[in-house]
MARMAR-868572 format. One record per residue: residue number from 1; z negated, x, y negated of N, C-alpha, C in turn; residue in three letters. Coordinates in nm, 2 decimals. Atoms other than C-alpha are relative to their C-alpha. Example, Ala and Ser with C-alpha at 12.3 -4.5 7.8 and 13.67 -1.06 7.14 Angstrom:
BEGIN
<rec seq="1" n_c3="0.00" n_c1="0.09" n_c2="0.12" ca_c3="-0.78" ca_c1="1.23" ca_c2="0.45" c_c3="0.00" c_c1="0.09" c_c2="-0.12" type="Ala"/>
<rec seq="2" n_c3="0.00" n_c1="-0.09" n_c2="0.11" ca_c3="-0.71" ca_c1="1.37" ca_c2="0.11" c_c3="-0.08" c_c1="-0.08" c_c2="-0.11" type="Ser"/>
This chain:
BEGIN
<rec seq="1" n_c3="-0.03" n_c1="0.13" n_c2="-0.04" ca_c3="-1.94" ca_c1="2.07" ca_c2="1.26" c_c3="-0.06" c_c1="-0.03" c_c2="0.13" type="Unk"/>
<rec seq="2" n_c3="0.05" n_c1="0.06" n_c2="-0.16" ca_c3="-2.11" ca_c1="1.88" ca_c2="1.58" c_c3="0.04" c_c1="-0.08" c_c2="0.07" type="Unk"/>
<rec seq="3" n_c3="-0.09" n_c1="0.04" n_c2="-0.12" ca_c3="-1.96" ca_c1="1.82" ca_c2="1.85" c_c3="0.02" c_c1="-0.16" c_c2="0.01" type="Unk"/>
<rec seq="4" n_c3="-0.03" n_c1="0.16" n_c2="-0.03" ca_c3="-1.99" ca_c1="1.44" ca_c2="1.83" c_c3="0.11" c_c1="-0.02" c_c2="-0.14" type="Unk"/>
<rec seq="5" n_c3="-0.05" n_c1="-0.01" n_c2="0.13" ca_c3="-1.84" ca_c1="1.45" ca_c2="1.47" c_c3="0.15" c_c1="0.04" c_c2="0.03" type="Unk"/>
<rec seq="6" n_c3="-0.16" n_c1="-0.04" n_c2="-0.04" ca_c3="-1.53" ca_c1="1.67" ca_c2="1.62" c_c3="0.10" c_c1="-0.09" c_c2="0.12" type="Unk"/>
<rec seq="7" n_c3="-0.01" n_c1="0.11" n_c2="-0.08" ca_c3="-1.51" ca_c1="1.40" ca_c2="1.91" c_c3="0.11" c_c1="-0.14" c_c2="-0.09" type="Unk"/>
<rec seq="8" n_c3="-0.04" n_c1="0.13" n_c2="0.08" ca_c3="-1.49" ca_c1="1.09" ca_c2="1.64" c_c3="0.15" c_c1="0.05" c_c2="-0.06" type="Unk"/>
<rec seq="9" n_c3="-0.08" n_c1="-0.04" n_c2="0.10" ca_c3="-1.24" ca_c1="1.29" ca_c2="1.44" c_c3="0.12" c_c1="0.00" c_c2="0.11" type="Unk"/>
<rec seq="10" n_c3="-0.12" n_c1="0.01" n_c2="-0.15" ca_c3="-1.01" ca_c1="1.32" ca_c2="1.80" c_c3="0.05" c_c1="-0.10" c_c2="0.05" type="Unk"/>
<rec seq="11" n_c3="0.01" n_c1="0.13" n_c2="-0.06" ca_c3="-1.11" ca_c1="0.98" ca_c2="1.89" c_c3="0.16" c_c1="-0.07" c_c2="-0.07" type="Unk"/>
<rec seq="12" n_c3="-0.09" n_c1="0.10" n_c2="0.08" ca_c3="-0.91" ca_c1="0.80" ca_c2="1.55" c_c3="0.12" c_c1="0.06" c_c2="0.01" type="Unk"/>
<rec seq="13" n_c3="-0.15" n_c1="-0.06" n_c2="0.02" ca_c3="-0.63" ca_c1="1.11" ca_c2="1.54" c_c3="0.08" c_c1="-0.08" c_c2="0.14" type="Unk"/>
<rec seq="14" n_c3="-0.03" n_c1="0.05" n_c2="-0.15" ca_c3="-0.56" ca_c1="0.94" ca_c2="1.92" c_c3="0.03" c_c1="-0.16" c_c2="-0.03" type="Unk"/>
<rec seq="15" n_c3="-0.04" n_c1="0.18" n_c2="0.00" ca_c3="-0.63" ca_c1="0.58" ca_c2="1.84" c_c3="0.12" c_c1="0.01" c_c2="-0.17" type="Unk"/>
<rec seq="16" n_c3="-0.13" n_c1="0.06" n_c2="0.08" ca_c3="-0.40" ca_c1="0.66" ca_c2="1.50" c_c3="0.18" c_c1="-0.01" c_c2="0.05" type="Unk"/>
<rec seq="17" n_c3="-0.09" n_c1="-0.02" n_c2="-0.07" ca_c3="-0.14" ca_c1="0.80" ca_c2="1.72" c_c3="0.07" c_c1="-0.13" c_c2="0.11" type="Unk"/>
<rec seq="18" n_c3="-0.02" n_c1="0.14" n_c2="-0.07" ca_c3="-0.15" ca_c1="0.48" ca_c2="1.94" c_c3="0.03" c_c1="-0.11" c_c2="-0.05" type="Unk"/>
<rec seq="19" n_c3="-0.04" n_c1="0.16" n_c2="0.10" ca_c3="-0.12" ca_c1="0.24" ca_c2="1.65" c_c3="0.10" c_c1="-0.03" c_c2="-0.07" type="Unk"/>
<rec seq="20" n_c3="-0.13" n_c1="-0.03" n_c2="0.11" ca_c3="0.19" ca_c1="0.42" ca_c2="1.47" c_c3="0.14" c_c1="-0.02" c_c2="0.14" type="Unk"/>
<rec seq="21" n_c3="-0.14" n_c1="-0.04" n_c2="-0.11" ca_c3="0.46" ca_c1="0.29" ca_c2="1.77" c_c3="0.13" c_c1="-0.06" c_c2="-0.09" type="Unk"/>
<rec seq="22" n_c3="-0.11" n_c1="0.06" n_c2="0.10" ca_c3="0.69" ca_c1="0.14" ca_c2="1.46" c_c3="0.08" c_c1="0.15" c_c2="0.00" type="Unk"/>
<rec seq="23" n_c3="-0.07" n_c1="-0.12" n_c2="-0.01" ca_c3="0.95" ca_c1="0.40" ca_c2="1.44" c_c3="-0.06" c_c1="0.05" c_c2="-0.20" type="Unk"/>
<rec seq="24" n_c3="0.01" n_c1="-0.05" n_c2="0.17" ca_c3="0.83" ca_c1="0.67" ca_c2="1.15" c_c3="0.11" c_c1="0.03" c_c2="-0.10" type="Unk"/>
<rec seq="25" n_c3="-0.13" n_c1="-0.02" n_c2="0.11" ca_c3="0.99" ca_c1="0.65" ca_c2="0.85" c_c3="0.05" c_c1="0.17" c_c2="-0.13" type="Unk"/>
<rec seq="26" n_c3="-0.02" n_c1="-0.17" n_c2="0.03" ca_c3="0.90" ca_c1="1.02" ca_c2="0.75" c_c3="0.02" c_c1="0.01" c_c2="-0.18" type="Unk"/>
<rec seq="27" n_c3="-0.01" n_c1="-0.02" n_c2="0.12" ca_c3="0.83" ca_c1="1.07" ca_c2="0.39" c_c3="0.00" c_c1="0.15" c_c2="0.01" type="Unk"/>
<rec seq="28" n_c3="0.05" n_c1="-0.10" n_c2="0.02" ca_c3="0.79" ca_c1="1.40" ca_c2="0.24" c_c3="-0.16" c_c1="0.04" c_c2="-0.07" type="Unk"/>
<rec seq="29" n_c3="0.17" n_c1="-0.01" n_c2="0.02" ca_c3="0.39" ca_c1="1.50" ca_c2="0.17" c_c3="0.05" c_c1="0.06" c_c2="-0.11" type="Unk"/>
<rec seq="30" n_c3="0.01" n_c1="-0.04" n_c2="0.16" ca_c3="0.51" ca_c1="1.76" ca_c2="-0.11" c_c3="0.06" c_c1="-0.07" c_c2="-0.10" type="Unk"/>
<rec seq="31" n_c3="-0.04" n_c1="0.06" n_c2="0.11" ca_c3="0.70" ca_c1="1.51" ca_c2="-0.29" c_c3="-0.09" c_c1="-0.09" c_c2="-0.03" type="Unk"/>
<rec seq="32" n_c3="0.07" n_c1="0.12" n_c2="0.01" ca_c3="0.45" ca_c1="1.25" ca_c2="-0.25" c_c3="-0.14" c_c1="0.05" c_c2="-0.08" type="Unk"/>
<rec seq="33" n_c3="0.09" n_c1="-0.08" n_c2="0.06" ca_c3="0.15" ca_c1="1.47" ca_c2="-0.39" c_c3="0.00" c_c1="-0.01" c_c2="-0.14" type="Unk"/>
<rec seq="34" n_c3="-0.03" n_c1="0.05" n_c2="0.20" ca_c3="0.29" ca_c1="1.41" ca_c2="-0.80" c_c3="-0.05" c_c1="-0.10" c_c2="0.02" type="Unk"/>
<rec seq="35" n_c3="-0.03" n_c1="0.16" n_c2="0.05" ca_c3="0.35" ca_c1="1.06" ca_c2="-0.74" c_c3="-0.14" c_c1="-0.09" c_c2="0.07" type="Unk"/>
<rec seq="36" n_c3="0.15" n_c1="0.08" n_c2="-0.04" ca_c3="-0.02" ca_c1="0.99" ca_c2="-0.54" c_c3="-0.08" c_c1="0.10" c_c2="-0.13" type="Unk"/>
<rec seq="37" n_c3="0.07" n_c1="0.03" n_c2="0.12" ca_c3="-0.19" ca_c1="1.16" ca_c2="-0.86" c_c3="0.06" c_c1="-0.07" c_c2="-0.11" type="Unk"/>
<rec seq="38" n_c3="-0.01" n_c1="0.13" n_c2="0.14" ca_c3="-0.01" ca_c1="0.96" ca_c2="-1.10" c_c3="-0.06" c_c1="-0.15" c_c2="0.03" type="Unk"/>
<rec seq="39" n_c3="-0.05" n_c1="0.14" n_c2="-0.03" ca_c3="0.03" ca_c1="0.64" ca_c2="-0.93" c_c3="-0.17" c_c1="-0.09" c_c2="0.03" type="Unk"/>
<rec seq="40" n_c3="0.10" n_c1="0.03" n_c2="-0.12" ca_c3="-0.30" ca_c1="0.63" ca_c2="-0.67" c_c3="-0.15" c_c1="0.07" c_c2="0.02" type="Unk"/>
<rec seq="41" n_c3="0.12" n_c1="-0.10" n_c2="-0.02" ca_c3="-0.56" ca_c1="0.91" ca_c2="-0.72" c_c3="-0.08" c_c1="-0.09" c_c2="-0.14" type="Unk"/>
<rec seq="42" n_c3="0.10" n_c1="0.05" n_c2="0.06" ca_c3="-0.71" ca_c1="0.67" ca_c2="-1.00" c_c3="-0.12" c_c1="-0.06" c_c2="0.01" type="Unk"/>
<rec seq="43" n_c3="0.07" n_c1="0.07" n_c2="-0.08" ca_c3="-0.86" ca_c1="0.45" ca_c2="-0.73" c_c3="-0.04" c_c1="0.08" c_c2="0.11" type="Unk"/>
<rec seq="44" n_c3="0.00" n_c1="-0.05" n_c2="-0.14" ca_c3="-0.81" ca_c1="0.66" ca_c2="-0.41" c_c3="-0.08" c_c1="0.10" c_c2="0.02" type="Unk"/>
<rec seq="45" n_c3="0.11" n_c1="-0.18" n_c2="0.06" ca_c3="-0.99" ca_c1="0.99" ca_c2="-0.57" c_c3="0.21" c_c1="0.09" c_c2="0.06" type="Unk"/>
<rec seq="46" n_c3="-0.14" n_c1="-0.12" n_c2="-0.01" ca_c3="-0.76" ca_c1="1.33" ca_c2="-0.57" c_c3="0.03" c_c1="0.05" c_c2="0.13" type="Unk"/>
<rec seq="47" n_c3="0.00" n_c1="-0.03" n_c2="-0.13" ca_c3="-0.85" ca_c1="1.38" ca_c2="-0.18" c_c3="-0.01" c_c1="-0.11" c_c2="0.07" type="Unk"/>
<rec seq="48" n_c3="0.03" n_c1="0.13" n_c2="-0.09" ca_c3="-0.87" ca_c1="1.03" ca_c2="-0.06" c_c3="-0.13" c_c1="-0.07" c_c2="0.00" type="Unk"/>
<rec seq="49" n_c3="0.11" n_c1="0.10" n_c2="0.01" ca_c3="-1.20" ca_c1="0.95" ca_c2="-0.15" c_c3="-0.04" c_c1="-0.10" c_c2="-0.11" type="Unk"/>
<rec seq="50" n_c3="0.02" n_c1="0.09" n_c2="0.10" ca_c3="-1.24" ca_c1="0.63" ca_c2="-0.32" c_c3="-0.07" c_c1="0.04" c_c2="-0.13" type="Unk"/>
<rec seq="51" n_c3="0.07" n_c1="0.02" n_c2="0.09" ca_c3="-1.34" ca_c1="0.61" ca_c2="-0.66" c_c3="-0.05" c_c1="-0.16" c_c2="-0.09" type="Unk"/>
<rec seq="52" n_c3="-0.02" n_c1="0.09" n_c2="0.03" ca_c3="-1.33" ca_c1="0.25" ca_c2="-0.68" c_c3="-0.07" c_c1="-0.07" c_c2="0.12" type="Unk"/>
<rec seq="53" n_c3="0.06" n_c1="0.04" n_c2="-0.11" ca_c3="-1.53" ca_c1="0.02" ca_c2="-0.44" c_c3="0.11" c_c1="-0.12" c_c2="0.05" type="Unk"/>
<rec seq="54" n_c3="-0.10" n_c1="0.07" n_c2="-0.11" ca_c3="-1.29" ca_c1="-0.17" ca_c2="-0.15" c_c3="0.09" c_c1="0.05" c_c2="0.02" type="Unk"/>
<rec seq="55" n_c3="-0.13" n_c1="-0.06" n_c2="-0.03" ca_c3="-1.08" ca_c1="0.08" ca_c2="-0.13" c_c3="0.00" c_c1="0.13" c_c2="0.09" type="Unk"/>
<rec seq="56" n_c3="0.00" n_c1="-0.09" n_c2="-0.20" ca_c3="-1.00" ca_c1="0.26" ca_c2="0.24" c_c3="-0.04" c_c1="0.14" c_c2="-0.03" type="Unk"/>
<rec seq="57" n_c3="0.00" n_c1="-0.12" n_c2="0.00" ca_c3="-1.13" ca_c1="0.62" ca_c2="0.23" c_c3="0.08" c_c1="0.07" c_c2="0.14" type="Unk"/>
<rec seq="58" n_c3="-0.09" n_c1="-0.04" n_c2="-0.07" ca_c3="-0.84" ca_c1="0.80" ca_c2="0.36" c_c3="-0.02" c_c1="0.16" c_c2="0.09" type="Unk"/>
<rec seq="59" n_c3="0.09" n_c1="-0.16" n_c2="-0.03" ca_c3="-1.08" ca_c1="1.12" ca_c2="0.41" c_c3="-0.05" c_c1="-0.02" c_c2="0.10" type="Unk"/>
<rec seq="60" n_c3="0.03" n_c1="0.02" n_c2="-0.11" ca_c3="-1.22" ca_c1="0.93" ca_c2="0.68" c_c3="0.10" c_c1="-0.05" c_c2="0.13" type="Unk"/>
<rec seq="61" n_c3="-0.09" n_c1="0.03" n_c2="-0.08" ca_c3="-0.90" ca_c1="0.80" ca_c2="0.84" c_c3="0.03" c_c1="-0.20" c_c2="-0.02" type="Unk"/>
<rec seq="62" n_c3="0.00" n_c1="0.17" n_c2="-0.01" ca_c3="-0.96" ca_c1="0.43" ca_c2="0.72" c_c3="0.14" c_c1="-0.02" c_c2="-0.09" type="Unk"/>
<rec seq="63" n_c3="-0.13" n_c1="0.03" n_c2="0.03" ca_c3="-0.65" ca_c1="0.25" ca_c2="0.62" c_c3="0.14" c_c1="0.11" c_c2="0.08" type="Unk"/>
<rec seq="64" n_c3="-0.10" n_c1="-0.07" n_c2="-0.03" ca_c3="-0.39" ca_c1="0.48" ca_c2="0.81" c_c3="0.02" c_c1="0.01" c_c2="0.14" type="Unk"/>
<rec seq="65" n_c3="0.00" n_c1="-0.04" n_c2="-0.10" ca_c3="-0.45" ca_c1="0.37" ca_c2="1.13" c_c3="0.18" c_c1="-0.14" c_c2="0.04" type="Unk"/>
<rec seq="66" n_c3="-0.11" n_c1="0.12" n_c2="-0.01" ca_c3="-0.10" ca_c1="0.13" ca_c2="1.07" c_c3="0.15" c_c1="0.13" c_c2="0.03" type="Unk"/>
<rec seq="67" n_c3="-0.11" n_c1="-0.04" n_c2="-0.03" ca_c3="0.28" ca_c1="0.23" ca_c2="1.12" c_c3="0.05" c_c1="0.05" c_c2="-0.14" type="Unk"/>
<rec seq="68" n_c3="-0.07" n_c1="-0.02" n_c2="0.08" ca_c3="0.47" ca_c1="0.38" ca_c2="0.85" c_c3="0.07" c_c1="-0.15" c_c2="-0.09" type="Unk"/>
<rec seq="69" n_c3="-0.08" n_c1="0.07" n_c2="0.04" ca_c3="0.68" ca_c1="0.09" ca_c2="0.79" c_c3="-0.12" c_c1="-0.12" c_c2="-0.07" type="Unk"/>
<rec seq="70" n_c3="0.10" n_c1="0.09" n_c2="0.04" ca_c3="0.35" ca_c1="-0.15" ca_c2="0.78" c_c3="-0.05" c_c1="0.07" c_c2="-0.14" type="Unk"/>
<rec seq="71" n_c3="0.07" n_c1="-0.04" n_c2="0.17" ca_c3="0.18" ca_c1="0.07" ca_c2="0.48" c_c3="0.14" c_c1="0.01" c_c2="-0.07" type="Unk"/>
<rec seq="72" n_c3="-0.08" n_c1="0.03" n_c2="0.08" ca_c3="0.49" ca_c1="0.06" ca_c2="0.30" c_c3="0.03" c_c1="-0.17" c_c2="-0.04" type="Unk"/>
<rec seq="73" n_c3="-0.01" n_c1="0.20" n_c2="0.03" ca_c3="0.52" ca_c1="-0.36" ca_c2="0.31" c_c3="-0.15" c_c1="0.01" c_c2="-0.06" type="Unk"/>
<rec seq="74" n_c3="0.15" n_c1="-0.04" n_c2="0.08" ca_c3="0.13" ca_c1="-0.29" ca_c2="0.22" c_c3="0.02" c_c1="0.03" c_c2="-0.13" type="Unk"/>
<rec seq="75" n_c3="0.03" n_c1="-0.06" n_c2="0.12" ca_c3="0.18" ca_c1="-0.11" ca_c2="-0.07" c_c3="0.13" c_c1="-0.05" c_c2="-0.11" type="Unk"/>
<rec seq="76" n_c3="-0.13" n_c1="0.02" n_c2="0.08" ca_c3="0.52" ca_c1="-0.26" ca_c2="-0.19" c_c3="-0.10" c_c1="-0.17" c_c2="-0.10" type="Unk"/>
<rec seq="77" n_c3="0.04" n_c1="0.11" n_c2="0.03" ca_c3="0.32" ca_c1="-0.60" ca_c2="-0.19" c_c3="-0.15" c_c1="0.00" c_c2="-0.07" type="Unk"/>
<rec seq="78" n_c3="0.16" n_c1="-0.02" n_c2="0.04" ca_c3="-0.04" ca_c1="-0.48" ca_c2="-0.28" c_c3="-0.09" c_c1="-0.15" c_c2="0.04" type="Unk"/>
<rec seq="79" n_c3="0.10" n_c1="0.13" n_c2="-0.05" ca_c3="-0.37" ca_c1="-0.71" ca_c2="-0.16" c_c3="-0.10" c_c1="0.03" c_c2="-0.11" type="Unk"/>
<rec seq="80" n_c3="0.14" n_c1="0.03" n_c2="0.02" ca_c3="-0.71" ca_c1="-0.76" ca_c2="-0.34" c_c3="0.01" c_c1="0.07" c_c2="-0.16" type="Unk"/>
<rec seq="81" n_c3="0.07" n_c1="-0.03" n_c2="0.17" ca_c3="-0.83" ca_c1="-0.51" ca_c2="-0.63" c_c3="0.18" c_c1="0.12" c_c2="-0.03" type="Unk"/>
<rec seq="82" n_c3="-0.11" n_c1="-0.09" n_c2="0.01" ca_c3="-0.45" ca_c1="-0.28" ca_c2="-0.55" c_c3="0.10" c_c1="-0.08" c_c2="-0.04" type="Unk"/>
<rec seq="83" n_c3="-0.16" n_c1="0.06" n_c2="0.04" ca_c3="-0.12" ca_c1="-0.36" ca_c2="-0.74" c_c3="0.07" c_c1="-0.01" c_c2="0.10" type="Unk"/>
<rec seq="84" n_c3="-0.14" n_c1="-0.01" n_c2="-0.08" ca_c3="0.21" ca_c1="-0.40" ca_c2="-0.56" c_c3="0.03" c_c1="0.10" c_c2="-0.09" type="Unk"/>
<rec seq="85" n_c3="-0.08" n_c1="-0.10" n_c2="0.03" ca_c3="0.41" ca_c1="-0.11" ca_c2="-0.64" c_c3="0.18" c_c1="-0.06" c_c2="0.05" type="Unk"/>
<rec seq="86" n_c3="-0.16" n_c1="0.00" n_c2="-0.04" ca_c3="0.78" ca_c1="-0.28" ca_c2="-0.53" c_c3="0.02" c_c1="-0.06" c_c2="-0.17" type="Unk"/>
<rec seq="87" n_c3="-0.05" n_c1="0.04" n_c2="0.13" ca_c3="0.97" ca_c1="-0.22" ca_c2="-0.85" c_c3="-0.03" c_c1="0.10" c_c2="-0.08" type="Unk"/>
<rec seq="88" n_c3="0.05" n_c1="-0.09" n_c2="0.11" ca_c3="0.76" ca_c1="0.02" ca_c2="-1.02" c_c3="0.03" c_c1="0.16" c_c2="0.12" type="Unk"/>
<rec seq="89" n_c3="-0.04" n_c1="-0.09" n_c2="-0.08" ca_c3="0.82" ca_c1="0.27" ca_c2="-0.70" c_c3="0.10" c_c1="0.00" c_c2="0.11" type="Unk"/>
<rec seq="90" n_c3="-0.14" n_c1="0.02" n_c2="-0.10" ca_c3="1.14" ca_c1="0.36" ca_c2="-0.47" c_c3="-0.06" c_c1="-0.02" c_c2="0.12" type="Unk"/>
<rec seq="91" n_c3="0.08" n_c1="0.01" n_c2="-0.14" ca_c3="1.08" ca_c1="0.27" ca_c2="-0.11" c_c3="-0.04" c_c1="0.18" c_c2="0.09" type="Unk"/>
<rec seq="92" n_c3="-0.05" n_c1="-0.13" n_c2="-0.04" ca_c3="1.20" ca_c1="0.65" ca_c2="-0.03" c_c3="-0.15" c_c1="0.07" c_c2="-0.06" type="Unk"/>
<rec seq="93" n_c3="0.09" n_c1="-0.09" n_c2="0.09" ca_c3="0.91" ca_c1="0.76" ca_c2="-0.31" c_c3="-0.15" c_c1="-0.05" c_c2="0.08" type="Unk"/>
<rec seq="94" n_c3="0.11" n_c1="0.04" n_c2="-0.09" ca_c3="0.63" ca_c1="0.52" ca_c2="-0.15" c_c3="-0.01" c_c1="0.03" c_c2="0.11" type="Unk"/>
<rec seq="95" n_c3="0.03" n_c1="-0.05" n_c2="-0.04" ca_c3="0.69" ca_c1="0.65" ca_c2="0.16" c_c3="0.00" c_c1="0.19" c_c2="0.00" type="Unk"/>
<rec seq="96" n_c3="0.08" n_c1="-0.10" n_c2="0.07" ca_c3="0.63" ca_c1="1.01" ca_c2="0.02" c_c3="-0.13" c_c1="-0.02" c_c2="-0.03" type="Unk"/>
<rec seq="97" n_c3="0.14" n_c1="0.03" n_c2="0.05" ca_c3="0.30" ca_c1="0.89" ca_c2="-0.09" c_c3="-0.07" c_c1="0.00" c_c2="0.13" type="Unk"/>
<rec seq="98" n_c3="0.08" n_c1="0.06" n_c2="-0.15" ca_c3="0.23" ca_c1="0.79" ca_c2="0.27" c_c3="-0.03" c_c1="0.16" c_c2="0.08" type="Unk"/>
<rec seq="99" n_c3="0.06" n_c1="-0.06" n_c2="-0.06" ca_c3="0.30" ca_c1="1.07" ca_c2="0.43" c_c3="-0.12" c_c1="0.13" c_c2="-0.05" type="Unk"/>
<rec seq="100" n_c3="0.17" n_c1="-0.07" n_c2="0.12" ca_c3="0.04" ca_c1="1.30" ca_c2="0.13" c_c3="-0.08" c_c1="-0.07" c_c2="0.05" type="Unk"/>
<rec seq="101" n_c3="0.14" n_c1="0.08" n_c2="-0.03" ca_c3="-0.20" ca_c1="1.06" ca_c2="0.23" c_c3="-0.05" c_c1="0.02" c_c2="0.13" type="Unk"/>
<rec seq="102" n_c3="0.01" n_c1="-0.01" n_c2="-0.17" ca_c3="-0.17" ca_c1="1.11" ca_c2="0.58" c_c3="-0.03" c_c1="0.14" c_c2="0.06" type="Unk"/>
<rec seq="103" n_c3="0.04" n_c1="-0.16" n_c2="-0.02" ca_c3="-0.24" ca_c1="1.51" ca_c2="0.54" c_c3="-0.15" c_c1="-0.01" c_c2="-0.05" type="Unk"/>
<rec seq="104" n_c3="0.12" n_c1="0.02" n_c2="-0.02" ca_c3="-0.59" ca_c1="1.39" ca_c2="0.45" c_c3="-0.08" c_c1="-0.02" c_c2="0.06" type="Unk"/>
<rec seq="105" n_c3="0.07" n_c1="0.08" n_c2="-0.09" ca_c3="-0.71" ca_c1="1.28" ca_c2="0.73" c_c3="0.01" c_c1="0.12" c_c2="0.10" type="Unk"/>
């Protein structure tokens, strides 16, 4: 890896760290792991990289630079080519999903 590359990668973990001041809502990653290949790995890929075009590669850090509590209103409500998930997922289970997503990066 080159040094500018391990730089960028420090840069966003810093600027995500600065963007999440919402109090975390703490999912669990191993529970979320099932329910992002059922739910999310259609679109998202099995590691976060898109398989679908408009959709945030989470392998690079895009989409996750928000609060816990924001990607949950996000994903309850869904935007553009992504469903809403309020209804079809528990708020407790969506954030599980968040924090699995968030060990990608």
């Amino acid at each position: 890896m080159n040094q500018k590359w391990i730089i960028a990668r420090l840069f966003l973990g810093l600027l995500f760290l600065a963007a999440s001041t919402g109090v975390a809502l703490a999912g669990d990653p191993m529970k979320g792991r099932p329910l992002y290949v059922e739910h999310c790995s259609g679109c998202h890929g099995l590691n976060g990289q898109p398989q679908v075009a408009e959709v945030p590669n989470f392998k690079m850090g895009q989409g996750l630079m928000q609060s816990d509590q924001q990607m949950l209103d996000f994903v309850k409500r869904g935007k553009l080519v992504m469903p809403g998930f309020k209804g079809i997922l528990t708020d407790d289970q969506i954030l599980d999903i968040i924090a699995h997503v968030r060990t990608f990066f």
